[in-house]
N, C-alpha and C positions, 0 to 999 in steps of 0.2 A: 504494500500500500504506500502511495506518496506522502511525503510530510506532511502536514497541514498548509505549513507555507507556499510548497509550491501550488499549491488546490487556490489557498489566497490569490497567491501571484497570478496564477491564469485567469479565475474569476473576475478581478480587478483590469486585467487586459481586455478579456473580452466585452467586459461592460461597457470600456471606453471605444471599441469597436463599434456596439452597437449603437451608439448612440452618436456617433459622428455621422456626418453627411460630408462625402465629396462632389465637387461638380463636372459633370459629365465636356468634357475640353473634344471640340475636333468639326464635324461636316453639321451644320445648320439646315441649309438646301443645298444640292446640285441638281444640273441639269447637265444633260451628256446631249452634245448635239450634234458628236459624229453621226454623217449618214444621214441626219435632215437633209429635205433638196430646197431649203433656204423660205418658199413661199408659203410654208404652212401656215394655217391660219394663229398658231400662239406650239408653243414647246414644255411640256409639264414636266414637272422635276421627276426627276430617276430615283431622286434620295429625299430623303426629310427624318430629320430629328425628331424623338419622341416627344411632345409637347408641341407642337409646331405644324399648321400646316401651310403647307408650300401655296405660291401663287404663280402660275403659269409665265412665262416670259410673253407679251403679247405688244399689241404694235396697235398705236389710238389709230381712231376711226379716219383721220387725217393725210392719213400713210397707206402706200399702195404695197402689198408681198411682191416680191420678188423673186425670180432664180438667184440661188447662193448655195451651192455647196457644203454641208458642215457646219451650215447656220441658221438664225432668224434672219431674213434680207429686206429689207424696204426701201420704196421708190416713195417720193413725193413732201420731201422736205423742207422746198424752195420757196415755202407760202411761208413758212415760222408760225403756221396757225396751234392752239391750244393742245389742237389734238393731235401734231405730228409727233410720237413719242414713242421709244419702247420702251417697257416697264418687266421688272419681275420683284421679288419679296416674300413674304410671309405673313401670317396670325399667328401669333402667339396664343396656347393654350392653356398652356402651365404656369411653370416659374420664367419670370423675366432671363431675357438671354443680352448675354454682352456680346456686341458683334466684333470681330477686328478686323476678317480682311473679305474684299472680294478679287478673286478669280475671275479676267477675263481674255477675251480677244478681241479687239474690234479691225474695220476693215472702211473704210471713202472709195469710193469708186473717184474717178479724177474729179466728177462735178459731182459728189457728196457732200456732206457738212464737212467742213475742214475743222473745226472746234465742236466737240459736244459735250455741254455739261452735263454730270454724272450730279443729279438732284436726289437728294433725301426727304421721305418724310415719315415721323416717328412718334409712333400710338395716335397716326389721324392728324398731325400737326400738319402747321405750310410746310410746303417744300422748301429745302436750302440747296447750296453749289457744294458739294465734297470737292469736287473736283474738274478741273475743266481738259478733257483730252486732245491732246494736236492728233487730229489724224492725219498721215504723210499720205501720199499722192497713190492710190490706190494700191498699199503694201497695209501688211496687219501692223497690228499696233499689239502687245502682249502687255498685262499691266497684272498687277497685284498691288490693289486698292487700300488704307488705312480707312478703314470706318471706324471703328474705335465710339461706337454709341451703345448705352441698353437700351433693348426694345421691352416694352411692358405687353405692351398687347396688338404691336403692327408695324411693320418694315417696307415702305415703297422705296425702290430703288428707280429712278427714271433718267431716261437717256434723251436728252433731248438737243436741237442746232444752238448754239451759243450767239450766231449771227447768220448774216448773212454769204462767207468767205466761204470759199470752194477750197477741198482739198489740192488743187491745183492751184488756188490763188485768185483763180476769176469767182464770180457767183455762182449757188447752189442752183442748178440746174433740175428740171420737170420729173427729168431721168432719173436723176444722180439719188446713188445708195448708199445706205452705211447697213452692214450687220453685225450681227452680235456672235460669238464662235466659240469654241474651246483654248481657254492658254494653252501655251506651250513655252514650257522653260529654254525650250533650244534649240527657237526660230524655225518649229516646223518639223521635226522629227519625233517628238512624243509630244502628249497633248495631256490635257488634266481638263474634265469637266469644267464649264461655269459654277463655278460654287461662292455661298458665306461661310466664314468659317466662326469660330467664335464656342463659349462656354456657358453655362447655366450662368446668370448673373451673383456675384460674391454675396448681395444683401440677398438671396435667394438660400444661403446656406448658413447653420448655423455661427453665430459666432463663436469664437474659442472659449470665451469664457464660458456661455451657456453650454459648452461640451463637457469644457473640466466640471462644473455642477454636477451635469447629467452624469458625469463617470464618477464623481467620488460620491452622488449617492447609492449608485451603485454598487460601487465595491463596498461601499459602506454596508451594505444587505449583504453583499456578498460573505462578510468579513463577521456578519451577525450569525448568518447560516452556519458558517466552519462552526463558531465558539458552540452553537444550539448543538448541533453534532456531536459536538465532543465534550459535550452536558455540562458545560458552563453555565447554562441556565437552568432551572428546574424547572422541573413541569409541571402543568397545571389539570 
């Protein structure tokens, strides 16, 4: 039979076992968009996180589909109207999620948007600028994005023309595309879905202190149980 202490000592470990929470670190959404032929009408996530449901990558009513290979593709940018936009995101179901990065590729045809801001909006808030992308003269563009926001209960990501400037320089044309793709670390030989990345949000897990609490009243039972065992107490 083991000592009493080491029966303490496990007890005591296990307690503070149970009663921690760690946060689940890694894939938010992806969407795989090898093998699309670019005009679909929107691209729904391959992946989605427990807690979480996915919102389809989809293109406002403003924007025409296009052929694109390996992508979401759209025509019809050169108006700047409200609805020329492609968008993807989530619902949050659970616990609030910290985002940090997005995964992308993008692509301008010569008379595409040559600048597209990458707009945020979060649990239903306006939209902000994250960031404004140069797209070069009909070559992809590979990026991995800092979002670094919590989402509580909703994530839009939207892609929309910055102005009026052609990925060539002159104006966004009737024609002119941008779509949205698989990163690739290494300019085209392997590819990594569209994806957020990101963790269950920290205020979503207990604090340390409320853990040591919850472990040393437990081992404190625990530590009651041995003594009762070993008829330290009388009984009743």
């Amino acid at each position: 039979m083991f000592p009493r202490r080491f029966l303490l000592q496990g007890l005591a470990v296990a307690a503070l076992l149970l009663c921690s929470t760690t946060a689940s670190a890694g894939l938010i959404v992806q969407y795989e968009l090898a093998g699309a032929p670019g005009d679909q009408a929107s691209s729904p996530a391959t992946f989605t996180a427990a807690g979480i449901t996915a919102l389809p990558i989809t293109r406002g009513t403003g924007l025409t589909p296009n052929i694109g290979n390996n992508s979401l593709n759209s025509a019809g940018w050169n108006d700047l109207s409200a609805n020329d936009f492609v968008q993807l995101g989530f619902n949050v179901t659970g616990a609030p999620w910290h985002v940090d990065q997005l995964f992308l590729a993008t692509r301008s045809s010569a008379t595409g948007p040559g600048f597209v801001n990458v707009n945020l909006s979060i649990d239903g808030g306006a939209f902000f600028t994250l960031i404004t992308l140069t797209q070069g003269n009909a070559t992809f563009l590979d990026a991995i994005l800092d979002v670094n926001q919590t989402v509580h209960t909703s994530l839009v990501v939207r892609f929309v023309a910055a102005n009026s400037t052609a990925a060539n320089g002159g104006v966004i044309g009737s024609a002119g595309t941008w779509r949205i793709g698989d990163y690739s670390p290494d300019g085209g030989t392997t590819f990594v879905p569209v994806q957020l990345t990101g963790a269950v949000s920290p205020s979503a897990v207990p604090e340390p202190s409320s853990l040591a609490i919850c472990g040393a009243g437990l081992a404190g039972l625990a530590c009651a149980w041995v003594r009762r065992r070993a008829g330290a107490w009388p009984s009743v």
